[in-house]
C-alpha positions as CSV (number, residue, x, y, z in Angstrom):
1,X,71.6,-7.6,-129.2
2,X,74.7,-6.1,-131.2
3,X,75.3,-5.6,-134.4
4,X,78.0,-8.2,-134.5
5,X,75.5,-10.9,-133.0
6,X,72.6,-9.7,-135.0
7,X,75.1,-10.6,-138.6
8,X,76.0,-13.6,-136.7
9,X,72.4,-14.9,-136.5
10,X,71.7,-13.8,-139.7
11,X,74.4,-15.8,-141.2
12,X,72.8,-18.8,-139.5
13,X,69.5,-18.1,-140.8
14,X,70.8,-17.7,-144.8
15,X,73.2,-20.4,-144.9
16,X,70.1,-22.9,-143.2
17,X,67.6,-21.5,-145.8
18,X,69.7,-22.9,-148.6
19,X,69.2,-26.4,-148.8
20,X,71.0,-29.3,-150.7
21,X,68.0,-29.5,-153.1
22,X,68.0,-26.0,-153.5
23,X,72.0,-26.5,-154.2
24,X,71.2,-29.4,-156.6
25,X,68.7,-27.4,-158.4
26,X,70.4,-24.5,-159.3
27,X,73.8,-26.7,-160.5
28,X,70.9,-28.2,-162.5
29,X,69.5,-25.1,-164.1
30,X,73.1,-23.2,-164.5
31,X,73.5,-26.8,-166.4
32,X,70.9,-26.1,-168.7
33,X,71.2,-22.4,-169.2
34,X,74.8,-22.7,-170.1
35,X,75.4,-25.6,-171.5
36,X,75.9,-23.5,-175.4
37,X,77.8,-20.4,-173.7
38,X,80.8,-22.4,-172.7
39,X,82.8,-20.4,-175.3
40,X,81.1,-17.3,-173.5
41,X,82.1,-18.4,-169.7
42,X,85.6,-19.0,-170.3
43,X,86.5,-16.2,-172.4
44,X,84.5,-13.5,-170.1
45,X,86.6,-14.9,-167.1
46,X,89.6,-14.1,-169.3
47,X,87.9,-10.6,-170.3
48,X,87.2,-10.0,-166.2
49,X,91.2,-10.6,-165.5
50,X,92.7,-8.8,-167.9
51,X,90.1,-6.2,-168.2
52,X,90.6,-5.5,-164.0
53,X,93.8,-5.9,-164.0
54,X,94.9,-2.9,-166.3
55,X,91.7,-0.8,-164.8
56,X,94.1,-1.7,-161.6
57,X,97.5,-0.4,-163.0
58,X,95.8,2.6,-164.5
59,X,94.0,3.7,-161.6
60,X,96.8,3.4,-159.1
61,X,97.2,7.1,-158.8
62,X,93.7,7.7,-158.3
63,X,93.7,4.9,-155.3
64,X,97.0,6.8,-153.4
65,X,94.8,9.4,-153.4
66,X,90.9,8.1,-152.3
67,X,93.2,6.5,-149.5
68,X,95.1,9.9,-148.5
69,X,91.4,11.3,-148.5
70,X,89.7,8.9,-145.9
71,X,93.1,8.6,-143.7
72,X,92.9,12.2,-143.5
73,X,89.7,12.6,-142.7
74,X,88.8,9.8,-140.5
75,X,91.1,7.3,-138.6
76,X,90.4,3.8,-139.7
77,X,91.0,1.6,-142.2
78,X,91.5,2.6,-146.3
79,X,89.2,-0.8,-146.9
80,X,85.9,-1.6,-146.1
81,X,85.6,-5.7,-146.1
82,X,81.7,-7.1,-146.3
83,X,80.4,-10.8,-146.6
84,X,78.5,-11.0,-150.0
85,X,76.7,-13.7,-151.9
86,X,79.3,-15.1,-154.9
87,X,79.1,-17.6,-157.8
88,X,76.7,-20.6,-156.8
89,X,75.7,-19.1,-153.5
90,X,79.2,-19.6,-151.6
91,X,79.8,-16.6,-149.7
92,X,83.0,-14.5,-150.3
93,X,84.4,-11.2,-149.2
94,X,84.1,-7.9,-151.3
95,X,86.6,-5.0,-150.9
96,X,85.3,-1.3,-150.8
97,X,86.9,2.1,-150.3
98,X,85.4,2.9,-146.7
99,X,83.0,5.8,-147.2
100,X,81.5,5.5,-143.3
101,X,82.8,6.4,-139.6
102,X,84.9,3.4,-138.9
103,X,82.8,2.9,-135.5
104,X,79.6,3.3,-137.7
105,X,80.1,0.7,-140.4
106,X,77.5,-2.0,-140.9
107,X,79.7,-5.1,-142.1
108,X,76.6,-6.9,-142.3
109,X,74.3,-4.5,-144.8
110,X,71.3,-5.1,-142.6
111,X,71.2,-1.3,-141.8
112,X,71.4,0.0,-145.6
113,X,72.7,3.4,-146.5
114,X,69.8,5.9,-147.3
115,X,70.3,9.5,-148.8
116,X,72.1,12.1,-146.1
117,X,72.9,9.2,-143.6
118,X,74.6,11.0,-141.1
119,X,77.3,8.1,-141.1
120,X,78.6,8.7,-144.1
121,X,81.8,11.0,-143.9
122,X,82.3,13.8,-146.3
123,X,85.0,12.5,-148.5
124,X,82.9,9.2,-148.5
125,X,79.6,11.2,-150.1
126,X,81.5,11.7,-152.7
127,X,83.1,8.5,-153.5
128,X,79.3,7.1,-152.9
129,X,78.0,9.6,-155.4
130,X,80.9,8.9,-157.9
131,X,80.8,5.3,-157.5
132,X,84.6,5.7,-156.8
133,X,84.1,4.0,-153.3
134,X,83.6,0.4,-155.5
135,X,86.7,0.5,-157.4
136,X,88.9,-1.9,-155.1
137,X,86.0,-4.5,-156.3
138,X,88.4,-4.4,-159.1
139,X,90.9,-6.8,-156.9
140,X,87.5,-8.7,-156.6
141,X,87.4,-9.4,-160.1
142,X,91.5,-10.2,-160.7
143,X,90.6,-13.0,-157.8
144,X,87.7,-14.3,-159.6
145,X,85.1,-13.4,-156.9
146,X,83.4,-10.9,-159.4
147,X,82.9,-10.1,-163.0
148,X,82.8,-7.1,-164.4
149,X,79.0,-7.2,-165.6
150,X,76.7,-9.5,-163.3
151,X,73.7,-9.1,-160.9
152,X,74.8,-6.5,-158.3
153,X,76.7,-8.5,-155.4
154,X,74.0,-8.4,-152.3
155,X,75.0,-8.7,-148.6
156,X,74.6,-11.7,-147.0
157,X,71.7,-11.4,-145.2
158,X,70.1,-8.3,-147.0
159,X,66.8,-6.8,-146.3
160,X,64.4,-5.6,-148.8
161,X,60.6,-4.2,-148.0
162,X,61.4,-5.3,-144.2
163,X,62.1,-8.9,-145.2
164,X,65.1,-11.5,-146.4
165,X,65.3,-11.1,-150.2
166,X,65.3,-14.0,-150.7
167,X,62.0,-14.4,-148.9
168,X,60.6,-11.8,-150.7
169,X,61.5,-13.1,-154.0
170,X,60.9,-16.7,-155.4
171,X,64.2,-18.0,-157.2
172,X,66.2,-15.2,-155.7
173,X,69.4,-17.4,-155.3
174,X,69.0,-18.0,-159.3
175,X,70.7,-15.0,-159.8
176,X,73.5,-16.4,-158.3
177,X,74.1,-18.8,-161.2
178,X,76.8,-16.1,-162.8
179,X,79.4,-14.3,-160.7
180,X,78.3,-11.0,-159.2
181,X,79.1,-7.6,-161.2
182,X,80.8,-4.3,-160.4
183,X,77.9,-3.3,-162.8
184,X,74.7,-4.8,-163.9
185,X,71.1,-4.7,-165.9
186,X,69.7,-3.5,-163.0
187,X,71.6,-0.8,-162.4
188,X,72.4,0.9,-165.4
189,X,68.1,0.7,-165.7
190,X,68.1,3.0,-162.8
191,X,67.2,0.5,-159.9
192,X,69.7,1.3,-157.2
193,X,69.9,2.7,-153.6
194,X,67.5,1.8,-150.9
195,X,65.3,-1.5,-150.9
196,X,62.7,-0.5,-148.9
197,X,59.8,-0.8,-151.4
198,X,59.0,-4.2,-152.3
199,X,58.3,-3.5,-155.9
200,X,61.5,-1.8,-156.3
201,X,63.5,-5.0,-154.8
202,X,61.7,-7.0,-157.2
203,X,62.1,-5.4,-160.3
204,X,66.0,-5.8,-159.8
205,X,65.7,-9.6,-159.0
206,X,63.4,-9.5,-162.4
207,X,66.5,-7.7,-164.2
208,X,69.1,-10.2,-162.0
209,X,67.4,-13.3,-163.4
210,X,66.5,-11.4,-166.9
211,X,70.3,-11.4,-167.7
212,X,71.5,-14.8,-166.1
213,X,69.0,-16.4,-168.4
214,X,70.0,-14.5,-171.9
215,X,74.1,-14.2,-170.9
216,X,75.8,-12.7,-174.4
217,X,79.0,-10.7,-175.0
218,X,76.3,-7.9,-177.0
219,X,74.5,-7.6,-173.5
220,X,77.6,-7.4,-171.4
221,X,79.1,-4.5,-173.9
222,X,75.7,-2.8,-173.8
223,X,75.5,-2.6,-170.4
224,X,79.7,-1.6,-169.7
225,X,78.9,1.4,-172.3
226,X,75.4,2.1,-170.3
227,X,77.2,2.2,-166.7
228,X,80.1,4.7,-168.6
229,X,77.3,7.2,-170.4
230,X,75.4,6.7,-166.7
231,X,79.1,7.8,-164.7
232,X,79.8,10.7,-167.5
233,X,76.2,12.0,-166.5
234,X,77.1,12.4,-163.0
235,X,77.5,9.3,-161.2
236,X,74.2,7.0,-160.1
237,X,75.1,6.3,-156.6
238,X,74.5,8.3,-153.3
């Protein structure tokens, strides 16, 4: 089997695991855990768009040249286009700086990146070290996909500890009650790269559902200042 059909049948397997009543219940709960943060919703989505969309005027020059970079070291395209989990489990599409072999990219995230994968090209270790490769996520945001802070946005179909998340955690789709993050608790707490230990995968989900259920302009700002002291330090991806 492909990769293609592989993501295809994955798809399939997600989008049946989600039921109505599963739909119903987490309208139900975003309902109740937001119901005093309407103030809070409505002016983070106006934070997100005006927030991304000067990050985006800023960091034009730095964008010419991350896509002068990949075009001259590999032949492809600048953008690398994945199916992720959005706002109340609809799927949408995420826009990266492609930091992999064109004919060696995973569009569907099943086959996740580990330290020295041989697929990644030079100028794309960097960008993956620098976090550099997630700033068109930024376009994300402006289209009201993502948010700035939020649980990290997961592949459809993403594996942790050889299983569906989603399997492997109870209530994993309850972190999809707020829109996915460029940054999140979970990451600037030092839980990124690799899912392969089930503990691991489950401590995020704990952080994921942690922040959806205590949502506050104080935690957002703590954790935007965490992820800049975190980048200053060196970067926290691979």
């Amino acid at each position: 089997m492909s990769i293609n059909d592989l993501y295809r049948s994955r798809l399939d397997e997600v989008h049946e695991s989600i039921s109505s009543q599963q739909i119903f219940s987490l309208k139900t709960l975003i309902d109740s855990v937001f119901n005093e943060n309407k103030f809070y919703i409505s002016s983070k989505r106006l934070f997100d768009f005006f927030a991304a969309s000067i990050c985006l005027v800023l960091l034009t020059p730095v964008f010419l040249l991350v896509s002068l970079f990949i075009r001259l070291e590999s032949r492809g395209p600048i953008l690398f286009k994945q199916a992720r989990w959005g706002l109340n489990g609809e799927k949408i599409t995420v826009y990266k700086f492609r930091s992999m072999k064109t004919e060696l990219c995973d569009s569907t995230g099943v086959l996740q990146t580990v330290k020295g994968d041989s697929r990644v090209t030079r100028v794309g270790a960097i960008l993956r070290k620098t976090n550099i490769d997630e700033l068109p996520q930024l376009l994300n945001v402006v289209k009201g996909d993502m948010s700035l802070v939020g649980p990290r946005c997961h592949p459809v179909g993403m594996m942790a500890g050889g299983m569906l998340y989603e399997d492997l955690v109870p209530g994993y789709h309850e972190r999809h009650l707020v829109r996915p993050g460029i940054t999140g608790l979970a990451q600037v707490r030092g839980l990124r790269g690799p899912t392969d230990r089930p503990s691991k995968a489950k401590a995020r989900i704990a952080c994921d559902i942690y922040y959806v259920r205590n949502v506050s302009f104080r935690l957002d700002i703590k954790i935007i200042l965490a992820t800049i002291l975190l980048e200053i330090r060196g970067g926290t991806g691979f």
